[in-house]
N, C-alpha and C positions, 0 to 999 in steps of 0.2 A: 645581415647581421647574424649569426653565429650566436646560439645558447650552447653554454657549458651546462651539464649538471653535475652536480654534485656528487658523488658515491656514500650511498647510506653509507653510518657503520655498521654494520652488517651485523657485528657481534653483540650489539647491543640493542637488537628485534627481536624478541623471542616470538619463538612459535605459537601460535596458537593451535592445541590440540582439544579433540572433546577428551574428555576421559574415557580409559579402558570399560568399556563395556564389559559386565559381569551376565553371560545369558542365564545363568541360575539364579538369581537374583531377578530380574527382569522376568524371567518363566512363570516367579510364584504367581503373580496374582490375575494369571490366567489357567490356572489347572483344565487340563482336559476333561474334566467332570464338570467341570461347572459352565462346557459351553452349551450344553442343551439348555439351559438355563437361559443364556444370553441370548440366544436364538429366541426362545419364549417369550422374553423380554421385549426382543425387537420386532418381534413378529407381532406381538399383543400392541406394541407403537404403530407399524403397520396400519393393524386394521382399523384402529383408533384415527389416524391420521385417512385410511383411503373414505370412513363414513361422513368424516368433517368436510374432503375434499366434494362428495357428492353433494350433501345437503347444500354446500356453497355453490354447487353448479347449479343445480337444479331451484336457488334463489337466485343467482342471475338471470337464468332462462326464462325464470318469473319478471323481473325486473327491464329484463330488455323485449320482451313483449307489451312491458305498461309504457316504456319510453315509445314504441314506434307505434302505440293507437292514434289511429288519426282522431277517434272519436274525443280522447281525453284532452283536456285543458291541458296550452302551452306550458304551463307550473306544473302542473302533474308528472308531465310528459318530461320538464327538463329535472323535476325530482328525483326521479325513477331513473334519468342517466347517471346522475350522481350514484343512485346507488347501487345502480351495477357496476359502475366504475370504482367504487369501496369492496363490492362484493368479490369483484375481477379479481384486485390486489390481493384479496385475502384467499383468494384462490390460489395465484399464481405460490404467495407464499406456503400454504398447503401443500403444493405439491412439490415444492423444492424439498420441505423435510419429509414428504413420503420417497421421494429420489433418494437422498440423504440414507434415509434406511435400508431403501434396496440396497446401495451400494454396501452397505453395514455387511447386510444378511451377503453379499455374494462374498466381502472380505471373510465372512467368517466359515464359509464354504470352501472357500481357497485358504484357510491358514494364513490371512492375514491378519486378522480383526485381532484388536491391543496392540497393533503398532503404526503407530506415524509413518504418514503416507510420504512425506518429504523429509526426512532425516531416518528413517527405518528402528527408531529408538520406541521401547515401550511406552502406551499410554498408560497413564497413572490410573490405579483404580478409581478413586475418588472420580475422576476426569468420568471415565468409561459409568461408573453408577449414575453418575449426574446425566450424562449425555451419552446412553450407548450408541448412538450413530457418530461419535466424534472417530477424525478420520486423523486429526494432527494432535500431537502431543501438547500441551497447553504452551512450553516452548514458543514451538511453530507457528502453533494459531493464534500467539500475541501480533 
């Protein structure tokens, strides 16, 4: 059996386009003066995020030594898993947003950093003061 299709009307699709990009517009609210700043910014996140990421390691490391005593009581021992396995979590999340920021810090070494990483359109300030490691325009990361 044989399918016909139909032929859109053609003329009555319109385009969809983004709108004409203004790069002088989009440029202000990244001034070349105010990237030592941004850097500061994310560097000061940085170090803030790599001291969280240790103190979390080094409470795991405490935590998974209490789970494998043989000496400790079977509850002690299955407590202490639990909480390395809470500690683990909030590790691994730790260092997604310390990753998160390198990539920031290397976008903003390369003259990327204030643009979305998958449409190339500027990130909004607001966007960037809230979250300097964001990498997609709020757009994209809907």
């Amino acid at each position: 059996m044989r399918t016909t299709l139909m032929p859109a009307n053609v003329g009555s699709v319109r385009e969809l386009r983004r709108p004409e990009r203004d790069p002088a517009a989009e440029g202000r609210h990244l001034h070349p003066a105010a990237l030592p700043q941004w850097r500061a910014l994310l560097e000061f996140g940085w170090q803030e995020r790599l001291e969280r990421v240790t103190q979390l390691s080094l409470a795991f490391h405490e935590a998974a030594e209490a789970a494998a005593d043989p000496a400790s009581d079977p509850d002690a021992r299955h407590a202490a898993r639990q909480r390395a396995n809470r500690i683990g979590h909030r590790t691994v999340i730790h260092r997604r947003a310390l990753a998160d920021i390198e990539a920031a810090l290397t976008r903003l070494a390369t003259g990327r950093f204030g643009r979305c990483e998958q449409c190339g359109d500027a990130i909004a300030i607001g966007r960037l003061t809230e979250m300097p490691q964001a990498a997609y325009c709020a757009e994209c990361a809907a």
